[in-house]
MIRO-680536 format. One record per residue (C-alpha): residue in three letters; x, y, z. Coordinates in steps of 0.001 Angstrom, whole numbers, plus 500000, padded with zeros to 6 digits. Layout:
REM MIRO-680536
ALAXYZ
...
END
This chain:
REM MIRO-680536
UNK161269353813767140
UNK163604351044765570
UNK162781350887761741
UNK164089347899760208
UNK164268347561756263
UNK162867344408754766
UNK164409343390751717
UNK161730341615749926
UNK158676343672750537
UNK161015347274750148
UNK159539348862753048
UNK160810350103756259
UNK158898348943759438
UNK158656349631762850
UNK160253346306764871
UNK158879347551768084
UNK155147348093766501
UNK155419344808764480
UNK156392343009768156
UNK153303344462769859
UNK150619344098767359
UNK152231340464766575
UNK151733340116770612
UNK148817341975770946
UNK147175339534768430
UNK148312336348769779
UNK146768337495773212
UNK143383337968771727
UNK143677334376769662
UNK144581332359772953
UNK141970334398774590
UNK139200333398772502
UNK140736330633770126
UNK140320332129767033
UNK142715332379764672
UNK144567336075764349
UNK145109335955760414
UNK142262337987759906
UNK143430340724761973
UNK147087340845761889
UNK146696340662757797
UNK144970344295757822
UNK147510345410760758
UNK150363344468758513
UNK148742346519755244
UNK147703349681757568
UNK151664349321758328
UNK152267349670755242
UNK153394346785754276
UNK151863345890750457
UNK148855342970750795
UNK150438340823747811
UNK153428340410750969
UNK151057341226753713
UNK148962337815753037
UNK151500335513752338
UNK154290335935755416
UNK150844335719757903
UNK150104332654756400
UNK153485331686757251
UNK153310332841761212
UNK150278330706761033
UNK151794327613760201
UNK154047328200763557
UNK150974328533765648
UNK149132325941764201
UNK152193323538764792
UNK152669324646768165
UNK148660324185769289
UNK148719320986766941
UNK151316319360769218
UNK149495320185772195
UNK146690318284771440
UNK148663315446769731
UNK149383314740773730
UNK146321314847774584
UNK145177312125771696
UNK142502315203770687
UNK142809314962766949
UNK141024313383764018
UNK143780312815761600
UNK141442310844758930
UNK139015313736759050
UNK141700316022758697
UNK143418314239755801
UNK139956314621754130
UNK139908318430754421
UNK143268319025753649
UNK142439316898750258
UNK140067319567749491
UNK142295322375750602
UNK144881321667747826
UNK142713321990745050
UNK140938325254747203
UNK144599326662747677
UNK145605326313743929
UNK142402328115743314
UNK142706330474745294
UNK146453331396744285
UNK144760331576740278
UNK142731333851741449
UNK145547335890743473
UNK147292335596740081
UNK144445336980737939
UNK143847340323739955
UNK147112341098741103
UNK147743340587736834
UNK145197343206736916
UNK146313345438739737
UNK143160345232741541
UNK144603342149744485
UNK144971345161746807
UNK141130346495746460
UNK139596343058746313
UNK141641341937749273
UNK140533345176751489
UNK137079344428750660
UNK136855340570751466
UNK138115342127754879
UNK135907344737754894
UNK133049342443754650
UNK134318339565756473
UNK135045341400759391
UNK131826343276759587
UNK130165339650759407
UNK131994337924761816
UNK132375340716764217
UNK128349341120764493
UNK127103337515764813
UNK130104337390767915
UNK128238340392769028
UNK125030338978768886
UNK126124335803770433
UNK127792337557773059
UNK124269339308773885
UNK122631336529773940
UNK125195334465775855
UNK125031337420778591
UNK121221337352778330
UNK121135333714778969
UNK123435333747782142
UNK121771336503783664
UNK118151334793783133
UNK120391331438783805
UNK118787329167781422
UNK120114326117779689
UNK119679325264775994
UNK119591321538775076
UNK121007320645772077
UNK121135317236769914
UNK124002315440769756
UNK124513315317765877
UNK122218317659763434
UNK121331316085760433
UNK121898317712756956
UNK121628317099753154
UNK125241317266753180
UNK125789314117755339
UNK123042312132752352
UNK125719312697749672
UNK127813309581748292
UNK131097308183749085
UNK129737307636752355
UNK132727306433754995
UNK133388306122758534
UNK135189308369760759
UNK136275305871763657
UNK137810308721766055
UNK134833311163766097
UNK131981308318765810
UNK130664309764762449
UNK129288307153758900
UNK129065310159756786
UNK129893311355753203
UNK133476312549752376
UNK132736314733749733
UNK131367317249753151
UNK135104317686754789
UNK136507317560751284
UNK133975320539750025
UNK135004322573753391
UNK138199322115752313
UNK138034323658749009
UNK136187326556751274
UNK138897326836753628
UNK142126326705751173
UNK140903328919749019
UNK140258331807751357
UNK143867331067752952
UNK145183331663749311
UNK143483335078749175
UNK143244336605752479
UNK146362334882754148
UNK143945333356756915
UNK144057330360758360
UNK140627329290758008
UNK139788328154761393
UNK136903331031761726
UNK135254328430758691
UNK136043325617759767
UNK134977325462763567
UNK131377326336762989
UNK130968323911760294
UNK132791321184761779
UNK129880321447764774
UNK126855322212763026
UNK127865320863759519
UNK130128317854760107
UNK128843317056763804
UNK132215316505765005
UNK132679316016769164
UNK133495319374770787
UNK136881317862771805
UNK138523316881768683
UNK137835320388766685
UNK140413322598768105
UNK143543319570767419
UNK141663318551763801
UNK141189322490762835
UNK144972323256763415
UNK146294319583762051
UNK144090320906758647
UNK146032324638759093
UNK149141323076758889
UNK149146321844756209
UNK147465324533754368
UNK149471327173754889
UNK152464325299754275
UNK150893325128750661
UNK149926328415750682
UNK153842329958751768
UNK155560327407749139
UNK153336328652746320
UNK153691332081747108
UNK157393332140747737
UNK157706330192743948
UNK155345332147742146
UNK155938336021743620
UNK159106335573745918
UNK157209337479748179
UNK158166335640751635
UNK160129337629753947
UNK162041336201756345
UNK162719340014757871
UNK158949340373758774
UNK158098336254759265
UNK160556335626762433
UNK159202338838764388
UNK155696337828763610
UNK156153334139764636
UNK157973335283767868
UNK154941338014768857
UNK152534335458768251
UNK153520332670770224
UNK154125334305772981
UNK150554336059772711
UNK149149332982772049
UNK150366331165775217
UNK149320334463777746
UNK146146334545776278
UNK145351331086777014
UNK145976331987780638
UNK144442334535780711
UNK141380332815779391
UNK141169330859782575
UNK140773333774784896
UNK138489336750782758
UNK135101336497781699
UNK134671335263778306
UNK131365336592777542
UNK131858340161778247
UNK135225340315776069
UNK133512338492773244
UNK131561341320772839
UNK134859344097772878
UNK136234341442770960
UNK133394341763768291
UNK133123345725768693
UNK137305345709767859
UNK136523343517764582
UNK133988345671763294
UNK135751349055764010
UNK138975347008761646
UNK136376346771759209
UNK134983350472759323
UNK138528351264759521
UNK139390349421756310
UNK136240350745754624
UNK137489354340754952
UNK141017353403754298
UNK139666352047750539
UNK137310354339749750
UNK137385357825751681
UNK141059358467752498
UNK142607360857750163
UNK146037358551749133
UNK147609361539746726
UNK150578362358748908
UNK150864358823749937
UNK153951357116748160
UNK153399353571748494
UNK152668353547752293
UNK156514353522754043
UNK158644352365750561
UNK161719353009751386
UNK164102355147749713
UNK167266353649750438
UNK168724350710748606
UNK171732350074751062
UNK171295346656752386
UNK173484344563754767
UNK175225341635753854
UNK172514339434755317
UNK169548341299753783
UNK171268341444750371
UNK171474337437750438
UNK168072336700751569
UNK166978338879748529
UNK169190337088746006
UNK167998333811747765
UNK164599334235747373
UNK165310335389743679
UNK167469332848742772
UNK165729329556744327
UNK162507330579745417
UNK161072326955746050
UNK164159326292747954
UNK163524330068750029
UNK159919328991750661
UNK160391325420751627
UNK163050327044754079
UNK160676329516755349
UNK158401326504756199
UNK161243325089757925
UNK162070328156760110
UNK157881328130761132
UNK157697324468761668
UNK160755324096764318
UNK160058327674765684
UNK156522326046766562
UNK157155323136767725
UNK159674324308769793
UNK157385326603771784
UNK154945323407771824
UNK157805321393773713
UNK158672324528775673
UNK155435324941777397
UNK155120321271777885
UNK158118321066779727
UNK157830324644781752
UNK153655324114782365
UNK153882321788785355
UNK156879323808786861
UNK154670327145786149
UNK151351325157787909
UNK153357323974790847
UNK155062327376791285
UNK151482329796791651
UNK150463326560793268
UNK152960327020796241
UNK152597330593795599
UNK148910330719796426
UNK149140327920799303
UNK152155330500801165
UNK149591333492801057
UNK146538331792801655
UNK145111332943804924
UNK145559330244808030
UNK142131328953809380
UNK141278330278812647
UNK141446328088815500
UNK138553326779816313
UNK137359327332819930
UNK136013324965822281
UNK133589324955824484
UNK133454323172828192
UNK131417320808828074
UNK128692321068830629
END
């Protein structure tokens, strides 16, 4: 074990544990593309860690991720930026709602029971519709029959005013619809430090009607922005981003986040959906004891640390973040921003070397034809 102390949350960690659960979490995101907010968020308060810091500095890793994917499919021209613009309007006002809120019950000393039951529930929710759809999914593969959809689904939502057309993903709808998700999605981020994308996805295909292709890029150009709100308005109003826990957790997840998108390509999505699921609702059981069943008497504060000896380094980030906290936060965004798109221009430059090396790898072991024999002819 390596503790390290972080100065703005006054708790000791584990570097090694923050690492692999950072890791283990980006993994499982790549995997299935899901955002890891809403698990890394209770990881981070089971460590101890307090939720009013918990939420904020994973809202900050996933503004690196979000960059870093973003990128991605800016090269691939796989992003509606005029759809996006529309949500993001939306998630302002949502985030600025959402951080009242914050204010009001953490004013009230209740943020840390209302945020362990929005998990509670949200994970037992998503976790069994991915296990029914993984069910049915396997069902449907082993009876190997197809289900025909319609290209767009028609709602009341789409009949609402202000009606506008979205050029990129071949939509005439209303903008009030992205703008309303918006409001959704920002003000969740501002409570659970989430990145919304578990929201936004479904209703960008069965709400919106958006092509397939463009959701991934437009979900993460919408994230960006978002959290970027949500870290400067945390960091000004409860100085409660810290750098300490931000860079291990941006490190961990990228990383994870690149090995589980190749590992997607070889495993069998439908089976791990459903371990996936059965993981998300054992978090939420998990969290449901933690809140109401576990006896928290000889618990002081989860790790708090006792010592108030701080480097030189730690001591200035602390008087930093006190001192100019807008400054602090918009430097935190910083940090996340050029950490992501670094590893964006990273694995574009080391992919095709990567392809061409298991390429070359798999052509030297691949097993020579046998010759074929010939026959006289008669």
């Amino acid at each position: 074990m390596l503790d390290i102390y972080l100065p703005i949350a006054q708790v000791n960690v584990d570097i090694f544990l923050l690492l692999f659960l950072s890791l283990a979490v980006g993994v499982l995101s790549g995997l299935f593309g899901v955002g890891g907010g809403f698990l890394m968020t209770p990881f981070l308060i089971f460590m101890g860690i307090p939720p009013v810091y918990a939420v904020p500095n994973e809202v900050n890793n996933i503004l690196a991720t979000s960059v870093s994917g973003s990128l991605t499919h800016w090269y691939k021209n796989t992003l509606d930026y005029k759809m996006g613009l529309m949500i993001v309007s939306g998630g302002i006002v949502g985030t600025l709602l959402g951080i009242t809120t914050f204010t009001y019950f953490s004013e009230i000393g209740k943020i840390s029971l209302i945020i362990s039951l929005l998990y509670m529930y949200l994970l037992a929710i998503v976790g069994t519709l991915m296990l029914i759809e993984g069910i049915k999914e396997k069902s449907r593969q082993n009876k190997k029959t197809l289900i025909k959809k319609k290209l767009h689904d028609h709602n009341w939502l789409q009949g609402l005013p202000l009606r506008m057309r979205f050029h990129k993903s071949k939509l005439y709808e209303s903008a009030l619809t992205p703008i309303l998700l918006g409001l959704i999605v920002g003000f969740v981020a501002a409570m659970m430090g989430i990145g919304g994308a578990f929201l936004m996805v479904p209703a960008m295909i069965y709400i919106v009607g958006m092509p397939i292709k463009l959701i991934p890029g437009t979900s993460l150009f919408v994230t960006i922005f978002i959290s970027a709100i949500v870290t400067i308005l945390h960091a000004f109003n409860y100085g409660s981003i810290d750098l300490f826990l931000v860079i291990p957790l941006i490190i961990g997840s990228i990383i994870g986040v690149q090995l589980g998108q190749k590992l997607g390509q070889f495993l069998d999505s439908t089976e791990l959906k459903s371990l996936f699921a059965m993981l998300l609702l054992s978090v939420s059981i998990a969290i449901g004891y933690d809140s109401f069943f576990r006896d928290k008497s000889n618990i002081i504060n989860g790790t708090k640390a006792t010592n108030t000896d701080l480097n030189s380094l730690a001591e200035f980030t602390l008087k930093f973040s006190n001192d100019v906290p807008f400054l602090y936060g918009a430097l935190a965004i910083l940090l996340a921003i050029s950490l992501g798109a670094l590893s964006a221009f990273a694995r574009k430059i080391l992919s095709p070397v990567i392809r061409k090396l298991l390429s070359d790898f798999k052509n030297k072991n691949q097993p020579k034809d046998k010759e074929e024999i010939k026959f006289p002819e008669k």
